[in-house]
N, C-alpha and C positions, 0 to 999 in steps of 0.2 A: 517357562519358555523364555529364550529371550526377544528381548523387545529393546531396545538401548534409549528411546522418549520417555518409554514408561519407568524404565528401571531408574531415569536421572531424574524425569520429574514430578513422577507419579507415586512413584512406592515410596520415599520418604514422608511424605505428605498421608498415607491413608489412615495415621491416626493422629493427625496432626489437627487439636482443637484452637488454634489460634486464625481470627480471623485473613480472610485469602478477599473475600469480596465486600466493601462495604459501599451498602447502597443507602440511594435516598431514604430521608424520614427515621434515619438510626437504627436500620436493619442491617445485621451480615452474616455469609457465609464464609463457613470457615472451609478451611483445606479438605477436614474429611467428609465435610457436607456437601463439596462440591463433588471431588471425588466418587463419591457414592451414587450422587445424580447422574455423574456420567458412566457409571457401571451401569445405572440400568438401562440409560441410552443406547450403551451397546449392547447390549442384550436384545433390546429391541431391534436396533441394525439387524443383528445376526437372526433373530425371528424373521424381519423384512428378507433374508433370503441374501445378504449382503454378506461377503468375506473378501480375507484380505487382497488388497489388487482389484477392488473394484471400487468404483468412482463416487461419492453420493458429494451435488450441487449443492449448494444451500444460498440463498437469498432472503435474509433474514433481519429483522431487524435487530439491534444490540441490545443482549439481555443474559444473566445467569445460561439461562441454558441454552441459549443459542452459542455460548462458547464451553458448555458443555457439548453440543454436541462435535463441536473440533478435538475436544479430548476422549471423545468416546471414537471417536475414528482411531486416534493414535491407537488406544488400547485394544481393539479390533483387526486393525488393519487396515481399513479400510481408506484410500487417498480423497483427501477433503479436498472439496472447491468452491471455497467462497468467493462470492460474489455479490459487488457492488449493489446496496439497495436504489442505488442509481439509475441501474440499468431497465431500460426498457422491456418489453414481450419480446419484440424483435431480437434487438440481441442476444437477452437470454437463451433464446431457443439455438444459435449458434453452437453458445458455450457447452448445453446438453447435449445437440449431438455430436459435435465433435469431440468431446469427451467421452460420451459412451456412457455416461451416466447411469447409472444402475434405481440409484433414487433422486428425487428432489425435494427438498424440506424448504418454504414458500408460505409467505402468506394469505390467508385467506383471503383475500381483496384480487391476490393474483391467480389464482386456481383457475379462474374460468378463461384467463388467457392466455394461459399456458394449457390448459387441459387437452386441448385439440392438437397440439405438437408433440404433449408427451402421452398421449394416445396413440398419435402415428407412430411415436418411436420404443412405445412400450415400456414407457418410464412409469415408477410408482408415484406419486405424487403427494406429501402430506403438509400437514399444514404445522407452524409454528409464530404465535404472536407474542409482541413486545413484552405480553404480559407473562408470559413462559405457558400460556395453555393453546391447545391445539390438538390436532388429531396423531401427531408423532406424541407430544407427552405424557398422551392419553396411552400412547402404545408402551410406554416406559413404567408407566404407573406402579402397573403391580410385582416388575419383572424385582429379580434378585439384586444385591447393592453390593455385590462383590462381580468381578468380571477378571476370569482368566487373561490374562494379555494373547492377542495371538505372536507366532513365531513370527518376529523382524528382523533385518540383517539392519545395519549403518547404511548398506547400498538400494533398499526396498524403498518405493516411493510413500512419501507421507501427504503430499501436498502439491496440486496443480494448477497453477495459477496464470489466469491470462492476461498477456502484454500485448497491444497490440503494436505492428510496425507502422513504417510509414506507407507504404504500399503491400497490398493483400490482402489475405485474414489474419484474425488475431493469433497470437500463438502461445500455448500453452507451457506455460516454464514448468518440468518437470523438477522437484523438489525431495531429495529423500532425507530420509531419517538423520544421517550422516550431516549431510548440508545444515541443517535446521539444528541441531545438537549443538554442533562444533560452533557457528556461532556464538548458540547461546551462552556457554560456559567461555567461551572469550570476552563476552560483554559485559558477561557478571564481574570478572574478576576485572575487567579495564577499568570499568563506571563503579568498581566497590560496592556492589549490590549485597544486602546481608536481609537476614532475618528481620531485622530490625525496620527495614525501609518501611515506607509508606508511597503508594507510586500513585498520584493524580492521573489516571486515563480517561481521557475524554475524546482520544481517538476511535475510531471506526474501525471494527476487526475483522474486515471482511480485506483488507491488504497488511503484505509484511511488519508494518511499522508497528501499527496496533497491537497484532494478534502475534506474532514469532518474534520480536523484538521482547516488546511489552510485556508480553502475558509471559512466554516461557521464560524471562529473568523472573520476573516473582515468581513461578513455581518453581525454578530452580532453588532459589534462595530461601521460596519459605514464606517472604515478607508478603504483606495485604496491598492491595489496589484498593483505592476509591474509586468506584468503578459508574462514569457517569453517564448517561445513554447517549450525549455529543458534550462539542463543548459550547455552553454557558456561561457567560461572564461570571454572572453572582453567583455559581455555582462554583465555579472555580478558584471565587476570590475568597466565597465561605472553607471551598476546602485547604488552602494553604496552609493557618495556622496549626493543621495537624498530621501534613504530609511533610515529608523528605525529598521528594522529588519528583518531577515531570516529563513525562517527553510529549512533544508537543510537532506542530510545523508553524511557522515563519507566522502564519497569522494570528495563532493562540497568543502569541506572543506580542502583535504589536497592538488588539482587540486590550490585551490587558495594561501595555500603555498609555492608552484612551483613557481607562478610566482613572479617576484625581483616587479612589480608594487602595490603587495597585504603590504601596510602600512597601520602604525596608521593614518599618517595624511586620508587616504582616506577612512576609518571607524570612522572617528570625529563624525558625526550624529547619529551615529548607538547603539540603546542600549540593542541590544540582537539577539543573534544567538543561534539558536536550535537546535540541531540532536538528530534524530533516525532513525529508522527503520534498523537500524546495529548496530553492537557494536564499538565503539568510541573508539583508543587506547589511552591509555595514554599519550604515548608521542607528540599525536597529540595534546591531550589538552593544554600540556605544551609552545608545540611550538606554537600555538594560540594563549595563552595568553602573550606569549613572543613579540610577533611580534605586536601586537596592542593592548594588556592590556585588552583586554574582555576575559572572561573565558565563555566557552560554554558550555550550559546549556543542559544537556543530559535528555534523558526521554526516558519510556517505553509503547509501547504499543502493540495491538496486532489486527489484523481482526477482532478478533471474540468481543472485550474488546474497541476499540479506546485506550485512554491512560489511565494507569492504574498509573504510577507512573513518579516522574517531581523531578530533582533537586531544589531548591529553586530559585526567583527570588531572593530573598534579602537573603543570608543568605551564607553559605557552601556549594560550585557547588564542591563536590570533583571526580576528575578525577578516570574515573575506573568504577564508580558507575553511577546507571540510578534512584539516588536518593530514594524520601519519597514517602510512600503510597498519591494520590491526596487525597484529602477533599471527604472523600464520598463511598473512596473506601476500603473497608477492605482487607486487606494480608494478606496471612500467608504463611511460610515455613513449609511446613509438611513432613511427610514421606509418599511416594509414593504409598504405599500400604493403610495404615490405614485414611491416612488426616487429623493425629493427629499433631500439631505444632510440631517442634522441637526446642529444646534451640536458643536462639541466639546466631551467630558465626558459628551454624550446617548449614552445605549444606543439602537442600532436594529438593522437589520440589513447585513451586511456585504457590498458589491458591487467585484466586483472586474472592469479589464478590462484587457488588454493578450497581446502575441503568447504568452502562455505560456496563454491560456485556448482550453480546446477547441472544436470545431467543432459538437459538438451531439451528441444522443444518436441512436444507430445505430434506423433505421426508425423515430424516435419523434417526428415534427416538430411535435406538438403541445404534447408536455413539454419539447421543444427551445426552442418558443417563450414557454413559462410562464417558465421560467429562463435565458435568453440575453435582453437587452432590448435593443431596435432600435440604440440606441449602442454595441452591443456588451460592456455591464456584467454579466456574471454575478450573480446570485444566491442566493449560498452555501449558505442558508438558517442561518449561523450567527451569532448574535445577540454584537454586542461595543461597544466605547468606544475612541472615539481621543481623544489627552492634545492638547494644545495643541501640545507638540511632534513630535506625529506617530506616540506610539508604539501599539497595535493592543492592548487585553484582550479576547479572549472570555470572556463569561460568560455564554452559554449556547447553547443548542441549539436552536432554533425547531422543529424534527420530531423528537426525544426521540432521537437518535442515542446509542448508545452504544457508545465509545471500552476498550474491553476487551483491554488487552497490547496495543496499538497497531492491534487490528483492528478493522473499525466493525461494530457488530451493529444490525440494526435489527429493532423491536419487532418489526413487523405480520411478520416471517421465523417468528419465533419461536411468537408467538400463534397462527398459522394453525395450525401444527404441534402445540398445547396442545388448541385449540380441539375437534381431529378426534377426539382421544381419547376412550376411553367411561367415561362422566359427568361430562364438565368439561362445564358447560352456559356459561360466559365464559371469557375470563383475558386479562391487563393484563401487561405485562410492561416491566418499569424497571430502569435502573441503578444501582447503589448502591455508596457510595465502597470499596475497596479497597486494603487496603496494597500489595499486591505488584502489580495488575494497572491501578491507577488505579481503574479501576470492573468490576463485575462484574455479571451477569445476575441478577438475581429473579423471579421467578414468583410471582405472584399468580393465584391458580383460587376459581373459583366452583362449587362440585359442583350437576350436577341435583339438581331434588326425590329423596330419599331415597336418593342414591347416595351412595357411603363413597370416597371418592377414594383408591388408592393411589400414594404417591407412588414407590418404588422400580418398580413397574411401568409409571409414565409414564416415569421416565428410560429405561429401557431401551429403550421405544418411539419414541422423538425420538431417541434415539442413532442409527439407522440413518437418519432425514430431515433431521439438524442436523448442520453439521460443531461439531465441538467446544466452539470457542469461542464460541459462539452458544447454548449449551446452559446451561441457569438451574444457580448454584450455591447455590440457594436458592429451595424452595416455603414457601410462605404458603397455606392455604385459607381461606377467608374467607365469609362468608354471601353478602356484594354487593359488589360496588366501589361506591366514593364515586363521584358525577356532580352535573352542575351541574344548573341548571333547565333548560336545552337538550338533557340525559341524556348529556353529553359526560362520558367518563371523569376525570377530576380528579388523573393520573398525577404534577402537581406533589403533592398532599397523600403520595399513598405516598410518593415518595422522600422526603416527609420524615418521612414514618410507621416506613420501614424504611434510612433510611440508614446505622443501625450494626448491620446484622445482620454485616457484615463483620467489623468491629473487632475488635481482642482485646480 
């Protein structure tokens, strides 16, 4: 049957004895061992009563089979939803029912707080630990190590993934087969990925970067992953001398700066390192290429898009910039209102369209329709300039996104969760530059009439409704916010009120 993930990155690989996964302590899996795990993964989906077009969550932590079981979706059918180990009970229960969930794969720590939500909602619940056992592996065990593909079209959904806006609920970027493909065989051949590579991950694959980026260039190609459960300095400065390349975001990179161990001699093998999912400062780049003579190859992409734009492999990686339109993808800078170009040189905002942009947000065809436009241009909502010869700067953020160790925190998450506490009568919440992180969360609170705001006991309180990295690493109290004559918040003046509360 066809299946167009499986046929490109699957069926070459099922008797392919060259390592695909090497893990800590000098253990690997190779392609058709992985492969096989994830045949009987699906088998067990399809036991649990799952077929194609149905939903199964997963919150997991990074391990072989935990990204086994996103290839046993592909080969099933079945639309994968992974999700951030970040996230709290509270929100997770969102993303189940508003997905419609069919299973959820969880760890045992979290069963009992989720048990009560996916009992109202009639969800199956199984468990899966770092260590690859659990009550899902348990179901996989004994099943068969071949697995029929089911029937997929290019246009069938593969993958759902939540973005939240600035205002509302989160929303679900619908992703199909097509979208996720087409990238990836763009990537391979832009970035030179072969059989031969050797790919440092020490990304998190519960978002694009990691997991659709990452993983499907190595099984397109063939080539092994070191594949690490996060990133770790000594871990990663052990695996250089036998890897080819990285992708990495803006902190991996300047973490490895830090240390006096991070030389040319110990990147001799190495012929490309990649960042995004943040924006990359210049003077990182500088010092990068100062230190071991590689210049890092920046690129853009986004949930809803995968990658929309890539420095050159061979060519002018200039720092600052997230480079050329890929092969395939049309840009344009427009103006925000009409979505007519503007000159080159002009700031506007950034619309992109081509087979790598997604099909629209899950049950939300109204905000599907604010941001898809009838030509099929996405509307990123991120404000940038294109050079004369074509190359893409973001400089800024049209809905105050904030880019935090490569995760995207958005205010109004955050705010809500400020807001409820007792005697914040407002609060504004902005990003503010950071060494190590790019940018980090601020808090700005406005106390009721005569209430005394403690700040140690509002942390505590959003700890349990925030996952982590969404949690302010700095309060401000303040009498009012700034506002314009409209009573619009004025969140550009604070970030420039509080842009060096980071700084040393």
């Amino acid at each position: 049957m066809p299946n167009p993930m499986y046929e490109a990155l699957f069926a070459p690989n099922l008797d392919n004895d060259a390592p695909f996964l090497i893990l800590p302590e000098d253990s690997a899996l190779t392609h058709k061992a992985f492969l096989r795990m994830a045949s009987r993964f699906a088998h067990a989906l399809h036991d649990a009563g799952l077929r194609p077009g149905d939903r199964l969550a997963a919150q997991v932590d990074k391990s072989p089979e935990a990204l086994a079981v996103y290839a046993a979706c592909v080969m099933s059918g079945v639309v994968f939803l992974p999700l951030n180990t970040g996230y709290t009970p509270h929100e997770v229960s969102y993303f189940i029912s508003n997905s419609g969930a069919q299973l959820v794969i969880g760890r045992a720590d979290s069963r009992e707080e989720l048990h009560g939500d996916c009992d109202q909602l009639g969800v199956r619940y199984e468990t899966l630990e770092a260590d690859g056992s659990g009550s899902f592996a348990d179901m996989a065990d004994d099943q068969p190590e071949h697995f029929e593909p089911a029937d997929r079209s290019e246009d069938d959904l593969a993958a759902l993934l939540y973005t939240s806006g600035t205002t509302g609920l989160s929303k679900g970027a619908m992703l199909s087969q097509g979208n996720l493909l087409s990238n990836t065989v763009v990537l391979k051949d832009y970035w030179r990925f072969s059989a031969e590579d050797v790919l440092i991950h020490a990304l998190p694959i519960f978002h694009t970067h990691g997991l659709f980026v990452a993983t499907n260039i190595m099984l397109l190609s063939g080539g092994a992953m070191i594949y690490l459960p996060r990133f770790d300095l000594d871990a990663v400065l052990d695996a250089l001398p036998t890897a080819t390349a990285m992708m990495g975001v803006p902190t991996f990179y300047t973490r490895l700066l830090d240390s006096p161990t991070f030389t040319r001699e110990r990147c001799e093998g190495m012929r490309l390192f990649v960042s995004g999912s943040a924006p990359l400062l210049p003077e990182t780049h500088k010092a990068f290429e100062a230190r071991t003579g590689h210049r890092i190859l920046e690129r853009y992409g986004m949930t809803e898009t995968n990658m929309n734009t890539s420095n050159p492999y061979d060519g002018d990686r200039r720092a600052g910039t997230v480079g050329l339109p890929l092969p395939g993808v049309d840009l344009k800078i427009a103006d925000p209102d009409t979505g007519v170009p503007v000159k080159a040189g002009k700031v506007g905002m950034i619309e992109v369209r081509g087979p790598n942009v997604f099909q629209g947000y899950w049950r939300m065809p109204d905000k599907t329709a604010e941001e898809l436009r009838a030509d099929g241009f996405f509307i990123t909502g991120d404000l940038g300039v294109q050079s004369d010869d074509g190359y893409v700067t973001i400089v800024g953020r049209s809905k105050d996104l904030i880019i935090s160790g490569g995760f995207n925190v958005y205010p109004v998450d955050v705010e809500q969760a400020l807001d409820e506490q007792p005697g914040v009568l407002e609060s504004a919440v902005i990003g503010a530059p950071h060494p190590d992180l790019g940018e980090s969360v601020v808090a700005v609170l406005v106390p009721e009439p005569g209430a005394k705001l403690d700040v140690l006991e509002i942390e505590a309180e959003i700890g349990g409704k925030l996952a982590r990295f969404k949690q302010p690493r700095h309060y401000v109290i303040v009498p009012e916010l700034p506002r314009n004559s409209m009573g619009k918040v004025q969140k550009k003046l604070l970030r420039q009120t509080y842009e060096g509360v980071f700084q040393a």
